[in-house]
C-alpha positions in Angstrom: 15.2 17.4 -0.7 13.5 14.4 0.3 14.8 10.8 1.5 12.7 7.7 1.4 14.0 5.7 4.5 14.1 1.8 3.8 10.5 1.2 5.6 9.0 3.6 3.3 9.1 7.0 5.4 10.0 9.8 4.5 12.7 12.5 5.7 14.3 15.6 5.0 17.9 15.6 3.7 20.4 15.6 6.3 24.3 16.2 4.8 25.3 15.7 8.4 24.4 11.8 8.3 26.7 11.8 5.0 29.2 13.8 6.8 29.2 11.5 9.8 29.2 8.2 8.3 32.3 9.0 6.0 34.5 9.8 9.1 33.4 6.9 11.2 35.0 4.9 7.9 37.9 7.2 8.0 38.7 6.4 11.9 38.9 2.7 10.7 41.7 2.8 7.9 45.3 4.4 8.1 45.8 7.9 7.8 47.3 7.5 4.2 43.7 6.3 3.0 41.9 8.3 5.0 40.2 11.7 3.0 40.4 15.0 4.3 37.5 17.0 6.2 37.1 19.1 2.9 36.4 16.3 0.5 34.1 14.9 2.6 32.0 18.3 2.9 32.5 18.6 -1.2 31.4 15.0 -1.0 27.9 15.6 0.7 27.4 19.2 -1.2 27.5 17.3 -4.4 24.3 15.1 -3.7 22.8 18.2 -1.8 23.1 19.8 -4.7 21.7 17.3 -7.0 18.6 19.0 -7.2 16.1 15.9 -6.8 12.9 16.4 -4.9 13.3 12.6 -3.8 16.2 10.0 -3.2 16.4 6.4 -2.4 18.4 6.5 0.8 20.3 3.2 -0.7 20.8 6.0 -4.2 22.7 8.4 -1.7 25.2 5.6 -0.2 26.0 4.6 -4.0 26.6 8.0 -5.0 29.0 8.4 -1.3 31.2 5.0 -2.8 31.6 6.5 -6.1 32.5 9.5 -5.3 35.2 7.4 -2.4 36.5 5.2 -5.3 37.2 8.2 -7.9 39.2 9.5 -5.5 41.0 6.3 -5.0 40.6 5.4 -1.5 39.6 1.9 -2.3 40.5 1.0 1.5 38.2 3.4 3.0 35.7 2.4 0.2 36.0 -0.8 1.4 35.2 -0.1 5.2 32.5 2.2 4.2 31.0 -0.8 2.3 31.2 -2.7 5.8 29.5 0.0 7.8 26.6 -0.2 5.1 26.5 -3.6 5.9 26.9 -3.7 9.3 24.1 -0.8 9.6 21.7 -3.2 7.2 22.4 -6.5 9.8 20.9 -4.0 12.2 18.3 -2.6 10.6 17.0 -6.3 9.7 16.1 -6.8 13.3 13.4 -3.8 13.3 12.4 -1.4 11.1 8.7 -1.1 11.8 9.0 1.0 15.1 8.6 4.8 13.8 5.5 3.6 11.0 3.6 1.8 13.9 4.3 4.6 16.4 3.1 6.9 13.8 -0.1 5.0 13.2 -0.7 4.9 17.0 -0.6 8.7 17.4 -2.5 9.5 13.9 0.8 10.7 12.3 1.1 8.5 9.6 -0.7 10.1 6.6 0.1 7.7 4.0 -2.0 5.3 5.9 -5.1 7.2 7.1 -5.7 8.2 3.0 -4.7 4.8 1.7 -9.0 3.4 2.8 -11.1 5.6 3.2 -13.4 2.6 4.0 -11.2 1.9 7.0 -10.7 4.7 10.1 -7.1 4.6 11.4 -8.4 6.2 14.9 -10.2 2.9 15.6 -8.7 0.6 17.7 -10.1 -2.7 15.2 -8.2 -0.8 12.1 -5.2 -0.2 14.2 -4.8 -3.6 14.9 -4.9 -4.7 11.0 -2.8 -1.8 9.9 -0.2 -2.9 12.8 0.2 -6.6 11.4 0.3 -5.0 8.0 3.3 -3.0 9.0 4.7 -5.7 10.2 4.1 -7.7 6.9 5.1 -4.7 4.9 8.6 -4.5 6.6 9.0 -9.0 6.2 8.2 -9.0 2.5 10.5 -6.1 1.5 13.8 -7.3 3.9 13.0 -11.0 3.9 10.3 -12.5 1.8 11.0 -10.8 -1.5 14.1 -10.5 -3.8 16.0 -7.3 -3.0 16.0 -6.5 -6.4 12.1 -6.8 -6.5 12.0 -4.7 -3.7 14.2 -2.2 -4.7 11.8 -2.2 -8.0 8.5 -1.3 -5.8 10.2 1.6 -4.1 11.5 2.9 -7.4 8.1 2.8 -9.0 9.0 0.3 -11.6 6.4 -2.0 -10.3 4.0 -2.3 -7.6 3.9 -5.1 -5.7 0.4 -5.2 -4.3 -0.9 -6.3 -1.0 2.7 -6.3 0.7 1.1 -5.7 4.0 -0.9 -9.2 4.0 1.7 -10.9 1.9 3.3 -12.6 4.9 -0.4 -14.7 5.5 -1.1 -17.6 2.9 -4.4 -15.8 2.2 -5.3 -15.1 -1.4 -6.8 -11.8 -3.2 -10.2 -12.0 -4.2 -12.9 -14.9 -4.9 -16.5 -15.7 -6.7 -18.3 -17.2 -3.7 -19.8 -21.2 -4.1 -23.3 -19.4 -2.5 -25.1 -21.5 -4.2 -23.5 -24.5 -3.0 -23.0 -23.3 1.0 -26.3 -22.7 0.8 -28.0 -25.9 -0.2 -25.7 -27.9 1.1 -24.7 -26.1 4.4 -21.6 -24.7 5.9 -20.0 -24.6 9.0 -18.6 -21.6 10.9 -17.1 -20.7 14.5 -17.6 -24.9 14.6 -21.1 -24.9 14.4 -23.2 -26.0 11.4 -25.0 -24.0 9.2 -28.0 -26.1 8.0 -29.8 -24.8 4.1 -32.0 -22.1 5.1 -36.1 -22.4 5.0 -36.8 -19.1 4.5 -35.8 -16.3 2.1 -35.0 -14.1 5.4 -33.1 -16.6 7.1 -31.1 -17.2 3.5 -30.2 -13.5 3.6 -29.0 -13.9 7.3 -26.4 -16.7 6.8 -25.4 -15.5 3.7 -24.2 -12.3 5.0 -22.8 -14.0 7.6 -20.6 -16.2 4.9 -19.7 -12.8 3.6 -18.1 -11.3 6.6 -16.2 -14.5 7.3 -15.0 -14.7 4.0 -13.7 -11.5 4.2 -12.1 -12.0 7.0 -9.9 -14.8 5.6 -9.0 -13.1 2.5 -7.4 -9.4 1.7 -9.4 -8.6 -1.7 -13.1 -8.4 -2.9 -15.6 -11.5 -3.2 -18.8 -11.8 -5.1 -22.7 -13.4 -4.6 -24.6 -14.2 -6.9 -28.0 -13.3 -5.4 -29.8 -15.4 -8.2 -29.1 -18.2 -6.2 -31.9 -16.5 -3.0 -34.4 -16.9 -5.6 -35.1 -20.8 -4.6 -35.3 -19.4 -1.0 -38.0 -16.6 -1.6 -40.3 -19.4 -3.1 -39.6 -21.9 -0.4 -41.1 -18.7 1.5 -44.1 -18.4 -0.6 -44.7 -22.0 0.0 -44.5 -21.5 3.9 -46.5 -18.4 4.0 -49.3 -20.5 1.5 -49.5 -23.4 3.7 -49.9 -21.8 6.7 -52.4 -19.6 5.7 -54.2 -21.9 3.8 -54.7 -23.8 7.2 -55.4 -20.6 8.9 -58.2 -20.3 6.5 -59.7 -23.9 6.3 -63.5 -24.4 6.5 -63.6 -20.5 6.0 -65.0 -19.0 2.8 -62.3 -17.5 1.0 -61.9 -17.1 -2.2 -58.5 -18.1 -4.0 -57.8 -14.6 -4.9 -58.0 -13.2 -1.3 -55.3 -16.1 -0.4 -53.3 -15.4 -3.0 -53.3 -11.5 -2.1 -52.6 -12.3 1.8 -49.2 -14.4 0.7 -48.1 -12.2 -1.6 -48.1 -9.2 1.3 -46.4 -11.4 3.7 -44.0 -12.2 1.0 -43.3 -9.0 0.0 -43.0 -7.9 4.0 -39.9 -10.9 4.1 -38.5 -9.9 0.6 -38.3 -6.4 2.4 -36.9 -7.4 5.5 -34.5 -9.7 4.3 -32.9 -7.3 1.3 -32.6 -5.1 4.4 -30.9 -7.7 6.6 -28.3 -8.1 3.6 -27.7 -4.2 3.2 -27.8 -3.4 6.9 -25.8 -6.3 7.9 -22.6 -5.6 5.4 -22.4 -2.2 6.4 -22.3 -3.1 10.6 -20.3 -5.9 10.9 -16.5 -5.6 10.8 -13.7 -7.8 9.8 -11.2 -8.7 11.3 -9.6 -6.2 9.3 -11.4 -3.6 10.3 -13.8 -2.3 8.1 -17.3 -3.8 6.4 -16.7 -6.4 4.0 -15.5 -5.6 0.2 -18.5 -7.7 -1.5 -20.2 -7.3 -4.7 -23.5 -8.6 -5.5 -24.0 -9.5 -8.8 -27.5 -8.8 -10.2 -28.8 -11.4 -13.4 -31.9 -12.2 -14.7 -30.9 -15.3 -16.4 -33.2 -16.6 -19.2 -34.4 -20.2 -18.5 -33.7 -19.6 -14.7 -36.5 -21.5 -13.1 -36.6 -18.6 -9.9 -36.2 -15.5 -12.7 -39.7 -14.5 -10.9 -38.4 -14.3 -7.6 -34.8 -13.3 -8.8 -36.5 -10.0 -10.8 -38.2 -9.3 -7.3 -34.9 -9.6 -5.3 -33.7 -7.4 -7.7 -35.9 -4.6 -7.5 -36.2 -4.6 -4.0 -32.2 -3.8 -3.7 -32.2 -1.6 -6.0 -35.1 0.5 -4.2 -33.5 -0.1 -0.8 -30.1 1.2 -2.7 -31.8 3.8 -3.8 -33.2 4.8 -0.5 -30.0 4.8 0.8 -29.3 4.3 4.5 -29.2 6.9 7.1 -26.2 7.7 8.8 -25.9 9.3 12.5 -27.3 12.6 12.0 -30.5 10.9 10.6 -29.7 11.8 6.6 -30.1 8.8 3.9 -26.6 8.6 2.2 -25.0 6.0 0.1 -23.3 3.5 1.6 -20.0 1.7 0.5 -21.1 -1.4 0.4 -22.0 -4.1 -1.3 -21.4 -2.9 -4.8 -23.7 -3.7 -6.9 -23.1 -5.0 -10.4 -26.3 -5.1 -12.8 -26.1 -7.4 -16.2 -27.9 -6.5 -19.4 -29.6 -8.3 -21.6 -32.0 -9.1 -24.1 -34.8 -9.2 -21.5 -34.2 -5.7 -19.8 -31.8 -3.9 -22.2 -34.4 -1.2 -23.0 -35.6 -2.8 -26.3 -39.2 -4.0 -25.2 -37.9 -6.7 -22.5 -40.1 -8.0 -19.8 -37.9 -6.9 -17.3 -36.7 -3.0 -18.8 -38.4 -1.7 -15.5 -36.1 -3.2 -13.4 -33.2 -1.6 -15.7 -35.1 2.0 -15.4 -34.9 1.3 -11.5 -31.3 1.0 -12.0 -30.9 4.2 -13.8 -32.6 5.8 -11.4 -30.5 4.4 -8.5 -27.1 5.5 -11.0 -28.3 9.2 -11.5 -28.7 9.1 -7.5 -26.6 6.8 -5.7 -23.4 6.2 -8.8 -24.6 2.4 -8.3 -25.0 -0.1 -10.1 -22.3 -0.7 -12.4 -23.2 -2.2 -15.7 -22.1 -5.5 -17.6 -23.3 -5.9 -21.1 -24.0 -10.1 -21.2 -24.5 -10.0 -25.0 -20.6 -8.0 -25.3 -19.5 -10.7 -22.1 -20.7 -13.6 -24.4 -18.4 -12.5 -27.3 -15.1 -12.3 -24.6 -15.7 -15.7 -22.3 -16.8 -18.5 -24.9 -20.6 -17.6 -24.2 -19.8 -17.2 -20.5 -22.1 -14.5 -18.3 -20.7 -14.8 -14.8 -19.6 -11.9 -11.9 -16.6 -9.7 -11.4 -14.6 -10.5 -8.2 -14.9 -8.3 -6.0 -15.6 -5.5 -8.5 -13.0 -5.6 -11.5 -11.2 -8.5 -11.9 -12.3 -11.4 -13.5 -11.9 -15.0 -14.1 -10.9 -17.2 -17.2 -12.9 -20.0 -18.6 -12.8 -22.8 -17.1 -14.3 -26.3 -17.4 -14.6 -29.3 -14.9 -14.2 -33.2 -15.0 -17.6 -33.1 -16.5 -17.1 -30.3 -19.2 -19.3 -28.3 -17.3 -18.3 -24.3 -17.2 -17.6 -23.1 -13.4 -16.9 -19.7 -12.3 -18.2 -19.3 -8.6 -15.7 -21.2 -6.1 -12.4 -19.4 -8.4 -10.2 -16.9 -6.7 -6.9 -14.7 -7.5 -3.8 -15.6 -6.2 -2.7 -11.9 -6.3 -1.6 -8.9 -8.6 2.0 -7.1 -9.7 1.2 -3.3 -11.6 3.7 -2.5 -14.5 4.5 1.0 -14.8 4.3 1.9 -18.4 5.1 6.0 -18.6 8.2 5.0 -16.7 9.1 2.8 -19.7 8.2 5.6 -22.2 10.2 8.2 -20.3 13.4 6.3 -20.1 12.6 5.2 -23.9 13.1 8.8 -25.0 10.7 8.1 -28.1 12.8 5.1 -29.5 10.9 1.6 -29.8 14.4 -0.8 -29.9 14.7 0.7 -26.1 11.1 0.7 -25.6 10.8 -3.2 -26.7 13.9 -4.2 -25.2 13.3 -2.5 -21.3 9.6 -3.8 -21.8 10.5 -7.0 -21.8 13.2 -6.5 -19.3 10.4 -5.3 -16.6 7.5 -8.1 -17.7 10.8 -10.6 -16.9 10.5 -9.0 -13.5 7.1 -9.1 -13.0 7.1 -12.4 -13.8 9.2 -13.1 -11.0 7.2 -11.1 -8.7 4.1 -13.0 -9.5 6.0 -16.2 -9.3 6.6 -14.9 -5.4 3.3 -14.4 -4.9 2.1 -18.2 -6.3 5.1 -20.1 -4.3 3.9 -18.4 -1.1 0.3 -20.2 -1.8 2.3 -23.6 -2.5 1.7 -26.4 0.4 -0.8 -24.4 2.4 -3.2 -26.5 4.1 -6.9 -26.0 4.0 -7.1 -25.3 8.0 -5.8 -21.7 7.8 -9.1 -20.5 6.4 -11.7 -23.5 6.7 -14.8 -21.4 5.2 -12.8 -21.5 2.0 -11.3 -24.9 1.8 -13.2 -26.9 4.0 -17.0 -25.7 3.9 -17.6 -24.4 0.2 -17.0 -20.9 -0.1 -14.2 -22.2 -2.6 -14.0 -26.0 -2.0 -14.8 -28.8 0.2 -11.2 -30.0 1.0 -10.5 -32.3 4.1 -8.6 -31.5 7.3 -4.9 -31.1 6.6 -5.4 -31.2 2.6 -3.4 -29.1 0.5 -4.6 -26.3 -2.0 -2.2 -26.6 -4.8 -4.6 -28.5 -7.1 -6.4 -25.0 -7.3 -3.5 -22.9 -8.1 -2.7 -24.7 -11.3 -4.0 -25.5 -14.8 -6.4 -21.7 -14.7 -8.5 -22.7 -12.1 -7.6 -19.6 -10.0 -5.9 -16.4 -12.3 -2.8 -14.4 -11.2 -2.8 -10.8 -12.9 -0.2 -8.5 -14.7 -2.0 -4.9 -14.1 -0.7 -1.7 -15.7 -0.8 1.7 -15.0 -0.6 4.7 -18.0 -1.1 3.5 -21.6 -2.4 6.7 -22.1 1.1 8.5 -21.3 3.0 5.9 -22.6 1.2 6.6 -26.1 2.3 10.2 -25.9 6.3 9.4 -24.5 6.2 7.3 -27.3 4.3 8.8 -30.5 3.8 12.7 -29.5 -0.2 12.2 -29.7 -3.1 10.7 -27.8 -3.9 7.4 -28.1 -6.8 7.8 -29.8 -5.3 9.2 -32.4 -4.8 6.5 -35.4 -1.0 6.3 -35.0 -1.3 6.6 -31.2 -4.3 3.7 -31.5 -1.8 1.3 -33.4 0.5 1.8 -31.2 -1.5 1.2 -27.8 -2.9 -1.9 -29.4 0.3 -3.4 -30.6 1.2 -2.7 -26.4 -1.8 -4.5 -25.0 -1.5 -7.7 -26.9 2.0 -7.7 -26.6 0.8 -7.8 -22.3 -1.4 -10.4 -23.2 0.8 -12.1 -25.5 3.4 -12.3 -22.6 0.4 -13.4 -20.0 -0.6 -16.1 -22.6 2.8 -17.0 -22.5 3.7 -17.5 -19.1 0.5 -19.5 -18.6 1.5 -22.4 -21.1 5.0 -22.1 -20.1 3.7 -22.8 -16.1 0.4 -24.1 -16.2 -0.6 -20.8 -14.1 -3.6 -18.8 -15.0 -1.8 -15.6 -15.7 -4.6 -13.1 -16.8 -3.8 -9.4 -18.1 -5.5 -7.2 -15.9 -7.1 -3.3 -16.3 -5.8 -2.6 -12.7 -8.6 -0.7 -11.0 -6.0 0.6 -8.0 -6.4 4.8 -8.5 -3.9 5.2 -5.5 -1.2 3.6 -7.7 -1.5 6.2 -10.3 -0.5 9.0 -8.5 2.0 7.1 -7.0 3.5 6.1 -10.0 3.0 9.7 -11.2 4.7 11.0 -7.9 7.2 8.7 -8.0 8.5 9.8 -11.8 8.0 13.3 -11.5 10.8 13.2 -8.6 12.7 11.3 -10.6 12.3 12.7 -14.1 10.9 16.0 -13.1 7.9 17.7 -15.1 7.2 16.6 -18.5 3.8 18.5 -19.7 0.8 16.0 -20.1 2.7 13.2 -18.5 4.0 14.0 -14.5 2.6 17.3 -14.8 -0.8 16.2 -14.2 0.1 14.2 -10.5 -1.7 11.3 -12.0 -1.5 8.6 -14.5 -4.6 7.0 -16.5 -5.7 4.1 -15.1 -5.1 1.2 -17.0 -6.2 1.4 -20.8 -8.2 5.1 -20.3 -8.5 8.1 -22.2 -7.5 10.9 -19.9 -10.5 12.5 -18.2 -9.3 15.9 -20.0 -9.4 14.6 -23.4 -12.5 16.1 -25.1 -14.0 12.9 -26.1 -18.3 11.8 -25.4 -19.5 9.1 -23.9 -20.2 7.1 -26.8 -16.8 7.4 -29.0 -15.2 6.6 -25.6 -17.0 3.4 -25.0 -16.4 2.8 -28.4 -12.5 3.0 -28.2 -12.2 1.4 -25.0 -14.2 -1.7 -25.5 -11.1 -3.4 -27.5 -9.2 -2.8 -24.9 -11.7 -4.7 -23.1 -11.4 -7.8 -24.9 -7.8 -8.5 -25.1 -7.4 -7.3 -21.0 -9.3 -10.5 -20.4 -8.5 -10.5 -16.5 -10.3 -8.0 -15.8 -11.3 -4.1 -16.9 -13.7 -1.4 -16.4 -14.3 1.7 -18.8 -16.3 4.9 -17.0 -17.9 8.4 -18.3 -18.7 10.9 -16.4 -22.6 12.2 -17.0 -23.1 15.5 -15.4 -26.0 16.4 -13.5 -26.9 12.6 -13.5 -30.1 13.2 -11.4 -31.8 15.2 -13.9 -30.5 13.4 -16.9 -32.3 10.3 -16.7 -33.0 10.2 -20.6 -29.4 10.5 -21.4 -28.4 8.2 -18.7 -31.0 5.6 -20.6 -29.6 6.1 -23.8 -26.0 5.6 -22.4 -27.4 2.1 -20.8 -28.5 1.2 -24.7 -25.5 1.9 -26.3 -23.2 -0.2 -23.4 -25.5 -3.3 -23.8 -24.6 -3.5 -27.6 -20.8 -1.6 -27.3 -19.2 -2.9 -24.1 -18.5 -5.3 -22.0 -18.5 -3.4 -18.5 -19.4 -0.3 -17.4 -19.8 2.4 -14.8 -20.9 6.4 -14.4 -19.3 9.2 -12.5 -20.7 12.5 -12.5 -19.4 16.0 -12.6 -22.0 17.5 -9.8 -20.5 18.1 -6.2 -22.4 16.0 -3.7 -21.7 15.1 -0.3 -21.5 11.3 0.3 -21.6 11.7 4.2 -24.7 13.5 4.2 -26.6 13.6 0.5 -25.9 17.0 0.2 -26.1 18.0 -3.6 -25.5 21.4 -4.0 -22.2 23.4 -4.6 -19.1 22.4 -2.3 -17.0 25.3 -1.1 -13.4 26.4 0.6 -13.4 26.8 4.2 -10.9 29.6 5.9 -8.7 26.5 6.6 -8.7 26.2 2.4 -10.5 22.9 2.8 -13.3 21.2 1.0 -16.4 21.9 3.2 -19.9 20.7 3.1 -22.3 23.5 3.5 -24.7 21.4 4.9 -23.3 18.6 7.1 -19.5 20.0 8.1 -17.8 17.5 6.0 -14.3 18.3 5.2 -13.4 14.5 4.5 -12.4 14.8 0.9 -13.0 10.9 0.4 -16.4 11.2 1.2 -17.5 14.2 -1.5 -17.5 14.4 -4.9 -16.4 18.1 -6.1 -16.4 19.6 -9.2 -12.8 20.4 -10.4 -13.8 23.9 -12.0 -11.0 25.7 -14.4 -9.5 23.1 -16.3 -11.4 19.5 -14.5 -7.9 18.1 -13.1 -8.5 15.2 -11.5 -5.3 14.8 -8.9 -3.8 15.9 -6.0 -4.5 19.6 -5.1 -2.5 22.0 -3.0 -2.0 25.1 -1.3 0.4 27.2 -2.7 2.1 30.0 -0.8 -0.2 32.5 -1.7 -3.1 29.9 -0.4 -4.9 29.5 -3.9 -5.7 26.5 -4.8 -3.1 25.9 -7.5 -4.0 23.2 -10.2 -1.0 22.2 -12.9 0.0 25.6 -14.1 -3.3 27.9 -13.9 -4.2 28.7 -10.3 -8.1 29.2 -9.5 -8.8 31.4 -6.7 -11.9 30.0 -4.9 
């Protein structure tokens, strides 16, 4: 049996620590109220034998002063209750020495799979995963409730982001680009005048980017539609100058024309490259490349859709490419993400710009990027609104300003809480009254866990990040000013996510949700979410937003988490993962059409933010299908993205099969790679997707079938 330690490590059981804590009460009370030596070994037998893979430590000490009371020593109850106490006024001075150790000597697991975008062996990463330690261990003794706490660790919510949660930093943002970049910015103290070139625009936008990031803990978004001005103001350079170069000499228009156009197309190059290489070298401060998104739109009526359409295709050939790593091999890098918007123009239908969208596909089958968003289905869910992701999934409400005017870029999150909703189903036992009632019980929590997370943004002055406040990458605030005209009336949202409507579905009715009764059901759940979000936002002026929470760690947490608790219960904790969010389960038999289908309502009413995915296999020689898939999203969904069945190395480009080493790991044939992070394998026998591992016969043992590799 396991025990999860109040700082979140883990330990094996030790009846001793039972055994020893019980006498050190019973030294302190008469010997009429004291209970004998073989009580106290029947005592810690009977949680040893309780047959849980997992306890609370706090669980144990409840079960030792029930099992003190039924025996009627209320005085030694009592002076047990005060060692608890007295033990808990010293564990509030420091609790974070063993996880920081830990993470110092590459011990601590937990941590090293938690990114695989961030290295724990580096000294940067270290640094950020120290003061997140140290955050961690302040919100769960100090900042939060107990009871809120106490939730987290038991899996009934997730309070996300704990480990920057001490810092009045927010979650994610739309970057003002456009704004910082016309009207300058100012960073390190030095200003940042609007660019005059297309290359030097790329430059100080990346450099906005990493600073950004560094300021905030979740993704941001750029809309690159705004570099478009920037390429032409290059165009004009290059024209003048060698239009002088060429005065009093005979040349033709044509032959000037063709000499700008090459010099154009060697700075479009160049700076496309600058933005790529750039986000993938320079490091936060929390130690790793900055989380950014670029958002990819050819907007009708843009007056630089020209220029945009060629800043498009020249990122998605560079993505394409790929970059090469340090054994010389082009492989895909992590970031930015890229986020490409269909629409009538390039939806496949005869649009001027389809060959940028065949570009795309092509970059998909190859490199899993771009991600789609349908702006005909986007119209229909934001009041005619087409506007970015931030980050990657979550996304803003409407919102007008003084003028009337929509405004998305210069919005931000204030922060997410994650419901767990098989937990719900499982303690439910099938019976809606429950199911309703302990619902609302938990939404009443999150509630208060959000509220935390908005009062800690309350009063904080624009100097502790001044690229946000001050200089434009959210506002333009003075020295000293406060930010809490932006946390109120939807300018920035604050999200309810949710793990597992899939499994709740089948706690609940016996069948998959996309059955009809299993539909009505799920349904009924998400707008009750979003009834409750809707609610809380009139009742507080706060932009609560329902939100598809993109967080794959959390559902085999949650999943881990209730199978200790609850043990196995087939298609629901047997699996070692949940569905994210609103999904069908990867192993329902279901194409990618009827899924996209199904999905997209859940789409609409999860307003805050969502993302449905198939998986296409063999993407690279499936470029048809992969077309026809692109179609269908334009006129069925909102936003979506591919994954593919084929095992491919993302270290080195490898694309062939993926094999077991003699030390039964993952190993790229090619490269060495054993990095599981950084490979997608195909899960043959039955296509689970979670946690594998070794059983004693060293198979590799999946659910209940066991494939011998």
């Amino acid at each position: 049996m396991q025990v999860v330690k109040r700082d979140g490590s883990i330990v094996s059981f030790d009846r001793n620590k039972i055994i020893c804590a019980i006498q050190k009460a019973n030294a302190t009370v008469d010997a009429e109220d004291r209970i004998s030596e073989e009580k106290i070994e029947e005592i810690a037998q009977s949680i040893e034998h309780r047959h849980r893979n997992r306890l609370l430590v706090e669980d144990i000490q409840d079960m030792v002063e029930s099992k003190l009371m039924a025996e009627n020593k209320y005085p030694l109850a009592k002076n047990y209750i005060i060692y608890r106490y007295t033990r808990a006024l010293v564990r509030k001075q420091n609790t974070t020495d063993e996880s920081i150790l830990a993470l110092l000597h590459n011990t601590n697991k937990e941590l090293a799979e938690e990114n695989s975008n961030k290295n724990t062996a580096i000294a940067s990463t270290q640094r950020d995963y120290i003061a997140g330690e140290v955050s961690r261990d302040l919100t769960r003794r100090i900042l939060l409730p107990e009871h809120i706490s106490k939730a987290h660790d038991e899996g009934v919510i997730h309070f996300h982001d704990a480990d920057y949660f001490v810092q009045p930093i927010f979650n994610c943002c739309l970057i003002n680009i456009g704004d910082m970049l016309d009207n300058g910015t100012m960073m390190n103290g030095k200003l940042i005048e609007s660019p005059k070139s297309f290359q030097v625009a790329c430059n100080v936008m990346t450099q906005i980017i990493a600073n950004v990031a560094s300021n905030q803990y979740g993704g941001q978004s750029v809309d690159v539609s705004h570099l478009g001005k920037y390429l032409r103001r290059s165009y004009e350079k290059f024209r003048r100058k060698i239009v002088a170069e060429c005065e009093g000499e005979n040349v033709s228009e044509a032959l000037i024309e063709k000499l700008v156009q090459e010099r154009l197309r060697e700075e479009l190059k160049s700076g496309v490259q600058t933005i790529q290489y750039q986000i993938n070298t320079l490091m936060t401060t929390n130690g790793q490349s900055p989380f950014v998104t670029l958002f990819l739109y050819l907007k009708d009526g843009d007056p630089y859709i020209e220029e945009n359409a060629m800043i498009i295709e020249e990122i998605l050939r560079q993505r394409y490419e790929g970059i090469k790593n340090a054994s010389g091999v082009y492989v895909t890098p992590a970031f930015p993400k890229l986020v490409y918007v269909l629409d009538e123009n390039n939806c496949l239908k005869g649009g001027k710009y389809d060959y940028i969208t065949r570009m795309a596909i092509k970059c998909s089958a190859k490199r899993m990027y771009p991600d789609y968003i349908s702006a005909k289905k986007m119209r229909e869910n934001y009041e005619g609104n087409v506007f970015a992701p931030m980050g990657c999934r979550s996304f803003l409400a409407p919102w007008k300003d003084e003028n009337g005017e929509y405004k998305f870029e210069g919005r931000f999150n204030q922060g997410v809480v994650s419901l767990n909703l098989p937990q719900i189903g499982i303690l439910a036992k099938g019976d809606e009254d429950t199911f309703w009632k302990l619902l609302d019980e938990r939404l009443d929590l999150c509630f208060e866990a959000l509220m935390c997370r908005h009062n800690a943004l309350k009063g904080v002055r624009s100097d502790v990040s001044p690229v946000h406040w001050q200089y434009g990458a959210i506002a333009r605030l003075q020295k000293g000013e406060t930010i809490d005209k932006f946390l109120y009336g939807g300018y920035s949202t604050i999200s309810l996510g949710y793990i597992g409507l899939y499994e709740l579905t089948l706690l609940m009715k016996g069948v998959s949700q996309t059955d009809p009764v299993g539909e009505e059901f799920a349904v009924r759940v998400m707008k009750y979410l979003r009834q409750r979000c809707d609610q809380w936002k009139a009742e507080t002026n706060i932009g609560f937003a329902l939100y598809g929470t993109p967080a794959e760690s959390l559902c085999y947490r949650f999943a881990r988490i209730d199978k200790e608790r609850f043990g196995t219960i087939e298609n629901v904790t047997d699996k070692g993962y949940y569905t994210n969010s609103y999904h069908v389960d990867v192993r329902e038999e279901i194409d990618a059409f009827s899924k996209f289908d199904f999905e997209s309502q859940f789409q609409a009413i999860s307003s805050g933010g969502s993302i449905s995915y198939v998986e296409i296999p063999n993407m690279r020689d499936n470029l048809t299908a992969l077309a026809q898939v692109v179609q269908y999203i334009y006129d069925n969904i909102q936003y979506a993205e591919f994954n593919t069945k084929s095992d491919y190395c993302q270290v080195c480009g490898y694309d062939g099969e993926i094999l077991i080493n003699d030390d039964f790991q993952w190993e790229c044939p090619n490269c060495g790679n054993t990095d599981q992070s950084k490979m997608n394998v195909t899960r043959r026998t039955c296509g689970y997707l979670g946690e594998n591992y070794w059983n004693e016969g060293k198979t590799k043992e999946i659910k209940s079938r066991v494939m011998h590799l």
